[in-house]
C-alpha positions in Angstrom: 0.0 0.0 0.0 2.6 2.3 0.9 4.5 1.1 -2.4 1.1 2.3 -4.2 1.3 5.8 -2.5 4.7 6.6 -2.9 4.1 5.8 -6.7 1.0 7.4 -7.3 2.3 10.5 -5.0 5.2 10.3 -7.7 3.2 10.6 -10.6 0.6 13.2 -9.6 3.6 15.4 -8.2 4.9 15.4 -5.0 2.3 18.8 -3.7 -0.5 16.4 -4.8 -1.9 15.5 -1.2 -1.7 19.0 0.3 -4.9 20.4 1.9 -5.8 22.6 -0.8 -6.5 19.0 -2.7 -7.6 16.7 0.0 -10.6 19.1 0.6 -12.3 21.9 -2.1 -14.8 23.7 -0.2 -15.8 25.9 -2.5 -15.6 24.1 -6.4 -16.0 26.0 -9.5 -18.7 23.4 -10.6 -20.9 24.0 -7.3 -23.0 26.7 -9.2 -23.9 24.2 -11.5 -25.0 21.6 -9.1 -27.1 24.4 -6.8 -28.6 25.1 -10.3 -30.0 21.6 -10.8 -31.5 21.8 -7.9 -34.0 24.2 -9.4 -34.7 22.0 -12.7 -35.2 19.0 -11.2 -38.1 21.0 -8.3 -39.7 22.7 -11.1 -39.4 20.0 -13.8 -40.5 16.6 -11.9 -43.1 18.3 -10.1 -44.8 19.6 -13.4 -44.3 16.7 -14.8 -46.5 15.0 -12.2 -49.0 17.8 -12.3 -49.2 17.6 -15.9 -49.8 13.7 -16.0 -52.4 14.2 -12.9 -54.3 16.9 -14.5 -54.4 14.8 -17.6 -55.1 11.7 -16.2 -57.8 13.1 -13.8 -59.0 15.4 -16.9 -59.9 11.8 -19.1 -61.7 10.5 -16.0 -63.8 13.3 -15.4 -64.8 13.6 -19.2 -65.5 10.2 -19.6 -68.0 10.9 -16.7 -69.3 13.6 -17.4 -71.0 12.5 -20.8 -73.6 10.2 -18.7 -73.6 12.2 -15.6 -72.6 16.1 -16.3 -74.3 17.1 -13.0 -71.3 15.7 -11.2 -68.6 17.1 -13.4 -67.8 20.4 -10.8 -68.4 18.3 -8.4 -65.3 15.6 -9.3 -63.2 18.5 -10.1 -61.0 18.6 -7.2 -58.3 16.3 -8.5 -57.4 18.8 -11.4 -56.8 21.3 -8.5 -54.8 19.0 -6.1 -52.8 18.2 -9.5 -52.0 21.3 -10.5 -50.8 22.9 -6.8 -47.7 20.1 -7.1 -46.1 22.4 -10.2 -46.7 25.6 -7.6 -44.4 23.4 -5.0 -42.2 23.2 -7.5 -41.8 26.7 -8.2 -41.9 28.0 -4.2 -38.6 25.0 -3.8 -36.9 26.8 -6.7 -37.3 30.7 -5.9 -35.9 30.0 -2.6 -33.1 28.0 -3.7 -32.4 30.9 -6.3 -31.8 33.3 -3.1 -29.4 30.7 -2.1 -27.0 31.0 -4.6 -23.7 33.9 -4.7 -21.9 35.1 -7.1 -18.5 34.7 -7.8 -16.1 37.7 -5.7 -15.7 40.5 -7.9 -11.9 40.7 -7.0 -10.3 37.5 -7.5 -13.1 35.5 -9.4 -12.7 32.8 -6.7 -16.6 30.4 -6.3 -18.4 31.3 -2.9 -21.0 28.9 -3.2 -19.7 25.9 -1.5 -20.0 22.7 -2.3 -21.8 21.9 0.8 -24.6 24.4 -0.1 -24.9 23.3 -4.1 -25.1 19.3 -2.2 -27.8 20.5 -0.1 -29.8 22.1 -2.8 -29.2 19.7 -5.0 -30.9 16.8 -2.5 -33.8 20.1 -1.9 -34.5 20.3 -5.7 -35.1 16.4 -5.8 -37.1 15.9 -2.7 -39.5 17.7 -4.3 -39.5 17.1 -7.9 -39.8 13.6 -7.2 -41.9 13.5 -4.3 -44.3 15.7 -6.4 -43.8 13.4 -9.3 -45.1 10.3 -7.5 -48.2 12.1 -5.7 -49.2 12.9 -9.6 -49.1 9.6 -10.6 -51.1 8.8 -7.6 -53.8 11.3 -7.6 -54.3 10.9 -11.4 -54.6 7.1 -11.4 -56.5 6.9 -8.5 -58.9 10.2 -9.5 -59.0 8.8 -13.5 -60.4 5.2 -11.5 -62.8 7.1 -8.7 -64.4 9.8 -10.7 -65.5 6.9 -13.8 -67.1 4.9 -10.4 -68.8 7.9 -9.2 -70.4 8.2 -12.1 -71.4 4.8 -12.7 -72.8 4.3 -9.4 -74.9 7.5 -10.2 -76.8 5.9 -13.5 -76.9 2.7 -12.3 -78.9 4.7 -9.3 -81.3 6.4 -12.4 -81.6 3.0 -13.5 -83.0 1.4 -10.8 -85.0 4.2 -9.9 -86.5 4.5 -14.0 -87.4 0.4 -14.1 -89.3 1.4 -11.2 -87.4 -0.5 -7.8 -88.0 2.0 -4.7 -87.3 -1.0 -2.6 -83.8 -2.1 -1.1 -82.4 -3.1 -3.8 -78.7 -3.0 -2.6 -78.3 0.3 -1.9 -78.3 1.0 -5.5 -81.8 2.8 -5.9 -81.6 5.3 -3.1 -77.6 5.9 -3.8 -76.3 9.2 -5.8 -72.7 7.9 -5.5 -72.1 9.9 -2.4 -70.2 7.0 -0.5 -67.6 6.3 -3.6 -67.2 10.2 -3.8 -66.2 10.7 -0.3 -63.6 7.6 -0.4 -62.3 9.0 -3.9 -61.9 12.3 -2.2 -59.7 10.6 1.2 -57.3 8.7 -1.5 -56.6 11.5 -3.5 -56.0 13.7 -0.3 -53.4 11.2 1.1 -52.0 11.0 -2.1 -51.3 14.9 -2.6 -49.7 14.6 0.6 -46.6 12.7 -0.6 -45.8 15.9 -2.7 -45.8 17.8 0.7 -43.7 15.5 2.4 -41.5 16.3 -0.1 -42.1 20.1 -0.3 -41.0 20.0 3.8 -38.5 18.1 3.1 -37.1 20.6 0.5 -37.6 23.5 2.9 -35.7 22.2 5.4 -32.8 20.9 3.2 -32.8 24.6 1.6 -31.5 26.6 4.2 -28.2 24.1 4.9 -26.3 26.2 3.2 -22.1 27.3 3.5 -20.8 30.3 2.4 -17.0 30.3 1.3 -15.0 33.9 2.0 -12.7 34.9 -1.5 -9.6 33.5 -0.1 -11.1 30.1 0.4 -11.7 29.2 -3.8 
């Protein structure tokens, strides 16, 4: 091992393992990394509004050509979608506060590495986190709002044929009971995205600040 050193310490010069290269507090690719942790909070978590919204949208369209009386009322899933690209945005705004520039004088990074690993790890707790609660809430909301609606005319149907009777539930039901339990699953299922969005928050203000003579 020591044979290994000596050679290595030989080829790489003999100031290779001073401090200034055993530790880099403050990189000149640390921006960069900071940076990407604004892309990946804005981009994963519209990506998962934008599939929830969809997915939620088809649902609620396929209902609402048998049963446009409930189409308002099934609308909350669009809006639970679309507030994961707005977590998104808030991660990223304050991560942009986060970042310094380069000192005037001497050109040297300030933004440590430290901070851009930090903010980096921010940006991704919530893009993904965000990402997964859209696939949730527009699978589950696609699946709900389609049951709701079913429920409802099967209810007409009963109630047309002329069955006032118990007949399961199904004459005297206006899809209330699916509603309500498609309405808890979609609420536990936007919550994942706020996990994540705390998450980012407190990951966001772990930050280290380099002085000039430090780059």
């Amino acid at each position: 091992t020591h044979t290994t050193t000596r050679k290595v310490a030989t080829t790489m010069g003999d100031d290779y393992y001073n401090e200034g290269n055993v530790s880099v507090p403050c990189a000149s690719w640390a921006p960069a990394v900071g940076f990407m942790g604004c892309v990946f909070a804005v981009v994963f978590s519209n990506i998962g509004g934008a599939y929830g919204t969809a997915k939620a949208g088809s649902g609620i369209m396929a209902m609402g050509i048998r049963s446009p009386q409930l189409l308002m009322k099934n609308i909350i899933p669009v809006v639970m979608a679309g507030v994961l690209g707005i977590y998104g945005l808030i991660v990223a705004v304050i991560l942009n506060g986060k970042f310094t520039k380069p000192d005037a004088g001497t050109n040297y990074t300030t933004y440590s590495t430290y901070s851009a690993m930090a903010h980096i790890a921010a940006g991704l707790c919530c893009g993904l986190c965000s990402l997964a609660s859209g696939l949730a809430i527009g699978i589950a909301s696609d699946a709900g709002t389609r049951a709701v609606g079913a429920q409802s005319n099967m209810a007409e149907s009963w109630k047309k044929m002329g069955f006032t009777g118990d007949t399961g539930g199904q004459a005297n039901s206006s899809g209330d009971a699916l509603f309500v339990g498609t309405v808890l699953i979609q609420v536990f299922a936007g919550n994942i995205g706020l996990y994540g969005l705390i998450c980012a928050l407190i990951l966001s203000q772990m930050d280290y600040a380099c002085e000039a003579n430090q780059g």
